[in-house]
C-alpha positions as CSV (number, residue, x, y, z in Angstrom):
1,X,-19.8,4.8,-19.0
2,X,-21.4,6.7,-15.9
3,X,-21.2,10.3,-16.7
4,X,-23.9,12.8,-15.8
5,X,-25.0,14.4,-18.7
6,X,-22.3,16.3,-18.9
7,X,-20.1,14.2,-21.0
8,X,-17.2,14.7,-18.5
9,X,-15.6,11.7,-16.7
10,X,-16.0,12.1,-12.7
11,X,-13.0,12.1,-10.4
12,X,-13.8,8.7,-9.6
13,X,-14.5,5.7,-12.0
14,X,-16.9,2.5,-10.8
15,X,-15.1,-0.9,-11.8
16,X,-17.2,-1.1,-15.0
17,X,-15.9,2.1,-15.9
18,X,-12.6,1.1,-14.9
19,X,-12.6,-1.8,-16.8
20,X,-14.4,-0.2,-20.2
21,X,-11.9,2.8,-20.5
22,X,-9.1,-0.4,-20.5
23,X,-11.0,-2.0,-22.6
24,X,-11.3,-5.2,-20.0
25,X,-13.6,-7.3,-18.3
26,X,-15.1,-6.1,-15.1
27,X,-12.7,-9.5,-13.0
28,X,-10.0,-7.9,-14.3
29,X,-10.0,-4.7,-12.8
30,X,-11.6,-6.5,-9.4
31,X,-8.2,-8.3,-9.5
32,X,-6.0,-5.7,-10.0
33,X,-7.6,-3.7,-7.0
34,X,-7.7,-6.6,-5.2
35,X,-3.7,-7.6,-5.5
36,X,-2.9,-4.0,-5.0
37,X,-1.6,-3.5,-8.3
38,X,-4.5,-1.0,-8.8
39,X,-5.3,1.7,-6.3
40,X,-8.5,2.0,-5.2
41,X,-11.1,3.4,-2.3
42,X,-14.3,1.5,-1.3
43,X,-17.0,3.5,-0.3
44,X,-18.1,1.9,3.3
45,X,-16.7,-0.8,5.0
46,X,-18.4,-3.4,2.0
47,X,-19.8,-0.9,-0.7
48,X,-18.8,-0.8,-3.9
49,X,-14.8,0.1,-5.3
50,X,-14.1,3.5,-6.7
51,X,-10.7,3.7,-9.1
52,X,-9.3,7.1,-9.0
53,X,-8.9,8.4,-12.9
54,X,-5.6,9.9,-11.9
55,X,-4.9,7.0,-10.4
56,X,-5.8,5.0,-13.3
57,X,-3.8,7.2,-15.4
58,X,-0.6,6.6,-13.4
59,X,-1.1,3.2,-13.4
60,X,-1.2,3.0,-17.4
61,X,1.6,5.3,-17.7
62,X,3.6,2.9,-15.2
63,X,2.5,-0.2,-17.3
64,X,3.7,1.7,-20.7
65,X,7.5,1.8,-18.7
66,X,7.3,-1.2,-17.7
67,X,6.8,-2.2,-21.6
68,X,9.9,-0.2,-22.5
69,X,12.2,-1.5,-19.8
70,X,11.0,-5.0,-20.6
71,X,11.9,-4.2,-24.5
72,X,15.0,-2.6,-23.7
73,X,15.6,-6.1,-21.6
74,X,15.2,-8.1,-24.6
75,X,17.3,-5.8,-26.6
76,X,20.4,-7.2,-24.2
77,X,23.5,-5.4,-24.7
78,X,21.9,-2.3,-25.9
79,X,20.1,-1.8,-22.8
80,X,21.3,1.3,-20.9
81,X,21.2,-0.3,-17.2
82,X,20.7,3.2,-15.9
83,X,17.4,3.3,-17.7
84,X,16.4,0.1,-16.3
85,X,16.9,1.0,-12.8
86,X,14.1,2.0,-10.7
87,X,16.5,3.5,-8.2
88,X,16.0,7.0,-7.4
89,X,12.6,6.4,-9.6
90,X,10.1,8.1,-7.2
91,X,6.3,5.9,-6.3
92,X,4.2,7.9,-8.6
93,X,0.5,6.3,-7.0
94,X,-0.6,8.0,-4.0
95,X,-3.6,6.4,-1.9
96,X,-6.2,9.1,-2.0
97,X,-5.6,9.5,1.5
98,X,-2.2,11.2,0.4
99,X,0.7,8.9,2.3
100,X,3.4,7.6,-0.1
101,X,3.9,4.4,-1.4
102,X,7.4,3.3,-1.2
């Protein structure tokens, strides 16, 4: 992972870094960005993608509700519709240029 000397990630990740911190292959991540699903900057009009680490962060906390909505899904008439509701759920990733996504 690209760190300078330090030992301390940088504010933002390459696509290898990206994708070793998930544990993933380097297409994944370049899909995810690529669909949206993933926020990310790229440095030029054609240079390379930068992921965000708080970015990244959000994104695998998103993913971890999306596992416990699914699960309380599947649980069917113990699942608390309020909890699977996304209503009044606020957009939690933020393009680095600081609009909302809604």
């Amino acid at each position: 992972m690209t760190n300078h000397g330090s030992g301390e990630i940088g504010r933002f990740l390459t696509v290898a870094d990206a994708a070793e911190l998930l544990s993933v292959d380097i297409p994944t991540i370049d899909e995810l960005i690529r669909s949206g699903e993933l926020p990310a900057i790229r440095v030029g009009d054609t240079g390379p993608w930068r992921v965000e680490l708080t970015q990244l962060h959000l994104w695998i906390q998103d993913r971890y509700e999306d596992t416990r909505r699914h699960a309380q899904w599947q649980q069917g008439e113990y699942a608390a519709v309020v909890d699977l509701s996304q209503a009044g759920t606020p957009a939690r990733l933020h393009p680095v240029d600081g609009r909302r996504i809604d």
